[in-house]
N, C-alpha and C positions, 0 to 999 in steps of 0.2 A: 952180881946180878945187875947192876944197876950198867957198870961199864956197856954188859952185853945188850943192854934196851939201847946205849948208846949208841954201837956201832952197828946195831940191827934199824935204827928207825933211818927213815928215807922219805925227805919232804917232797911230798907232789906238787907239782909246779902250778897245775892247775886250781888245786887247792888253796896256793897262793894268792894266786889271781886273783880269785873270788876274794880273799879274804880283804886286798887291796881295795876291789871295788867295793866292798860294804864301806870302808872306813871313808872315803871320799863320796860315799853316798849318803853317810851319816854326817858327815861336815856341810855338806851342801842342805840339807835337811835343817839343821842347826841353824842353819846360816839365816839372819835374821832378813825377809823380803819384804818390798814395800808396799805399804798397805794399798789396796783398790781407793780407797776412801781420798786419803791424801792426792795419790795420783789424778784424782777423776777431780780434785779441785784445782791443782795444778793448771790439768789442761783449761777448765772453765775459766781460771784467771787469764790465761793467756789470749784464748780465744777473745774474751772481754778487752785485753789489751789491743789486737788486731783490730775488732770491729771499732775501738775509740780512734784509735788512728787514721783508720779508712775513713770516720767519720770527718774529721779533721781536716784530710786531705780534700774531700769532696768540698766542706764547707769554705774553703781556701778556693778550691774550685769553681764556684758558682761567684764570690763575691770576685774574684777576677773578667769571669764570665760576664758578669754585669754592669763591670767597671767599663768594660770593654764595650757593650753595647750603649751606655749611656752616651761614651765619647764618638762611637759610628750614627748616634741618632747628634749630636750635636753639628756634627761633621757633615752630614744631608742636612740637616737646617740651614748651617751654613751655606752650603753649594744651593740649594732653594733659595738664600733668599740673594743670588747672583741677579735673579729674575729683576731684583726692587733698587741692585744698583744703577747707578753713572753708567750709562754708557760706555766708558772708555774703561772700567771695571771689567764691563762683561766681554768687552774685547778682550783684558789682560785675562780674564779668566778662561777661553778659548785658548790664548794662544798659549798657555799652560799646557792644556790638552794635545794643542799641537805637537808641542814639544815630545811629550810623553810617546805619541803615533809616529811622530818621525825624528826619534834622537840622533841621526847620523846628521840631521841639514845644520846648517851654520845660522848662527845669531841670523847674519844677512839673508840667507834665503829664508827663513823662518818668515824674515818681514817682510818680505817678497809675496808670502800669501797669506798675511793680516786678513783676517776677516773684521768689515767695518760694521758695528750694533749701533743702533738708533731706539730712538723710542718709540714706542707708537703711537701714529697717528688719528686723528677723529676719525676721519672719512678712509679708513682703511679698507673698512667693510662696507662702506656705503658705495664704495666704489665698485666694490664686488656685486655690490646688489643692484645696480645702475642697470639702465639699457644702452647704456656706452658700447659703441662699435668693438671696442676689445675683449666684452663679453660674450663675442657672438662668433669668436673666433674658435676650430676646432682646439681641444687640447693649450690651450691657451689662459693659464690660472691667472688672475689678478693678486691671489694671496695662497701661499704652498705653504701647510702645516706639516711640520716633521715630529712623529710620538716613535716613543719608543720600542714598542712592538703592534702588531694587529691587530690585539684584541683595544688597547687604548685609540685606535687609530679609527676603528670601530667607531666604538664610543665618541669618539671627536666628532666624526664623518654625521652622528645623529643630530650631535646638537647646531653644528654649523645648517645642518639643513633648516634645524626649524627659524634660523636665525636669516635665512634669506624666505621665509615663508612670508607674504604681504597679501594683499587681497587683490592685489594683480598678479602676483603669480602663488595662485595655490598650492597645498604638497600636492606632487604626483602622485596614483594609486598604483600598486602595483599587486599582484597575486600575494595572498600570504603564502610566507614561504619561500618566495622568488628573489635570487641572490643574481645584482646587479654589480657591475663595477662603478657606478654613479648613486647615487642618494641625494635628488631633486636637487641638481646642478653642484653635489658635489662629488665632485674623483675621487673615487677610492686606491689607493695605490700601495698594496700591501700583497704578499703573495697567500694568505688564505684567502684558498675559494676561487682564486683566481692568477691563469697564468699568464704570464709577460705577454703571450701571443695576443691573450684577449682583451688585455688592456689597453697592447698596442693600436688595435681595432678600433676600441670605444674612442678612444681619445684622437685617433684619423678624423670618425665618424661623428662626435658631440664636443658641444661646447662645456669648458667646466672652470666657470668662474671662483669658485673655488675648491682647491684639493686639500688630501691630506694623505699622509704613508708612512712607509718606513725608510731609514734613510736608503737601506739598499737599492730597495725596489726602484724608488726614486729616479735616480742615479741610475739604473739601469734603463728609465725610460727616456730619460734627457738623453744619455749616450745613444740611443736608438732614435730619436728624431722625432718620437712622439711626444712628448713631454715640452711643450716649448713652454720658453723663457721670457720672448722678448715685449710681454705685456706685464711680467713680474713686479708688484710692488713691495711686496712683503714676504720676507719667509722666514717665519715664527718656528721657533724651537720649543715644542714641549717638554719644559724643563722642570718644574715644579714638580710633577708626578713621579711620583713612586711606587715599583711595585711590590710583591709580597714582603719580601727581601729589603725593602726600605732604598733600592737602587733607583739611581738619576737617571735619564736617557747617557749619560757620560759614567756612569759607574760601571755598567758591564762592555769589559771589555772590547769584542766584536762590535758589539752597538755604536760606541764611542769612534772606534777606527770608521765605520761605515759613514759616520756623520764627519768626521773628518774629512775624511777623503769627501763627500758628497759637497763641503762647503765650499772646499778648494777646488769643484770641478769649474772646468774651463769655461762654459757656459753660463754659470751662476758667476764667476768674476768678471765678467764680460760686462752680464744685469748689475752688479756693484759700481762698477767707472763709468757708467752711460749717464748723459744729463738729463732722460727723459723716456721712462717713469725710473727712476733708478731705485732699486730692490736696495732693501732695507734688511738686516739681521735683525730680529727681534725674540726677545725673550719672553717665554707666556711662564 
C-alpha cells in the first residue's frame, strides 16, 4: 500500500512555488525592522548636525566680512587723508594712479606727465569773487572743481554759489523749478539735465568765475573750445567724499581713468608750466 501512494503521488509544481514563497515571506516577516522612533531621531540629529555647521560657516563668514570692511574703511581714511598731505605726497599719490591708467608707459614718460599739487592759497576764491577783467571773460573759470559724479557736483555747484553771494552781487532769482547750466556765476558742467551742446552755448554766452563737473564732461568741453583755461588758477579735486559704497573720486574705476586722462589733458599742462596765473592741483 504504502509503495503504491508512492509511485502514485506527483508534486505540482505550482504548489511548490506557493509553498517557497510563504517561507521567504515568513522570514522577511521575522525579520527584525527598524523602529519609526529610532529612525525619526536619527534624522533629527543629523539635520541638527547640518544646521550647526551651516551655522558655523556663516559665522566664519560675517567675521571675514567685517574684517574685510574694517580694512576698506581704513584704506579710504587713508586715501582721504592724501587731501592733509605734503604736497609732493599728493603728487606721488596721483602718480600711482597714473600708473595703474596707463601700465604700458615707462618710468620716463610716466614723468613726462607728473601732475604738480600745491596747496591752497588765501585768495583763491577772492579772486574768483573780484571784478577782475578775468571774470568777465566768457567760459573762462578762475577755479574748476572736479567731484566725482553729478549729483556731488550738484551739491558743490550750491554751496560755491552762496560763497560768491556779497551785497554787491546778490543771488540771482530764477523760476522754481528752472534747471540752468550756471548757478549765480557758477558752471555747472555735468551731463544731468544738460547736453554738451548746451553747455557749449552757455559758456560762448556767460562768464563763470567759477565751475565745477565731472571729470568727463569737463574734458569734453576743454577739447571742444569752450571750456577755457587760460585764466585757470586752481583746479581742486574733490577728494575727500565718498559715496554710498564708501568710494573716492579715484576708487571707481571709469571715474579715476576720466580724471586721469582729464589731468594729463594738453590744455590743462599748458595752465601747469605758464608763469602767470599758473593752475595749481589742489586737493579738497
Amino acid at each position: 500500500m504504502a509503495d503504491a501512494l508512492d509511485d502514485g503521488l506527483i508534486l505540482d509544481d505550482t504548489l511548490v512555488s506557493y509553498s517557497d514563497e510563504d517561507d521567504e515571506q515568513n522570514k522577511k516577516e521575522q525579520t527584525p525592522s527598524t523602529s519609526p522612533i529610532k529612525s525619526g531621531k536619527t534624522s533629527d540629529a543629523m539635520d541638527a548636525k547640518k544646521q550647526k555647521r551651516k551655522a558655523a560657516r556663516q559665522k566664519v563668514r560675517r567675521k571675514i566680512l567685517t574684517q574685510k570692511a574694517a580694512a576698506y574703511r581704513e584704506e579710504v581714511h587713508a586715501g582721504q587723508a592724501v587731501a592733509l598731505q605734503p604736497y609732493e605726497r599728493q603728487a606721488d599719490f596721483v602718480a600711482a594712479q597714473q600708473r595703474k591708467t596707463f601700465p604700458k608707459l615707462s618710468s620716463l614718460e610716466l614723468q613726462e606727465i607728473a601732475v604738480p599739487f600745491a596747496l591752497p592759497k588765501e585768495d583763491d576764491l577772492s579772486s574768483a569773487r573780484s571784478d577782475a577783467p578775468w571774470n568777465k571773460k566768457n567760459g573762462t573759470p578762475r577755479v574748476l572743481m572736479v567731484a566725482g559724479n553729478a549729483q556731488r557736483a550738484a551739491d558743490l555747484a550750491r554751496e560755491l554759489r552762496r560763497l560768491l553771494e556779497t551785497p554787491e552781487h546778490p543771488p540771482a532769482k530764477r523760476r522754481k523749478g528752472a534747471e540752468s547750466s550756471t548757478s549765480g556765476g557758477v558752471a555747472k558742467l555735468f551731463a544731468r539735465h544738460f547736453k554738451v551742446t548746451e553747455q557749449i552755448s552757455h559758456l560762448q554766452d556767460n562768464a563763470a568765475p567759477l565751475a565745477v563737473g565731472t571729470p568727463h564732461r569737463i574734458a569734453q568741453l576743454i577739447d571742444a573750445g569752450a571750456l577755457r583755461t587760460d585764466q585757470l588758477a586752481a583746479l581742486v579735486i574733490d577728494h575727500t567724499w565718498t559715496d554710498a559704497k564708501l568710494r573716492t573720486i579715484f576708487d571707481t574705476p571709469e571715474t579715476r581713468q576720466a580724471l586721469v586722462h582729464l589731468l594729463c589733458n594738453g590744455k590743462l599742462r599748458e595752465a601747469y608750466q605758464r608763469d602767470e596765473p599758473r593752475c595749481r592741483v589742489i586737493f579738497y
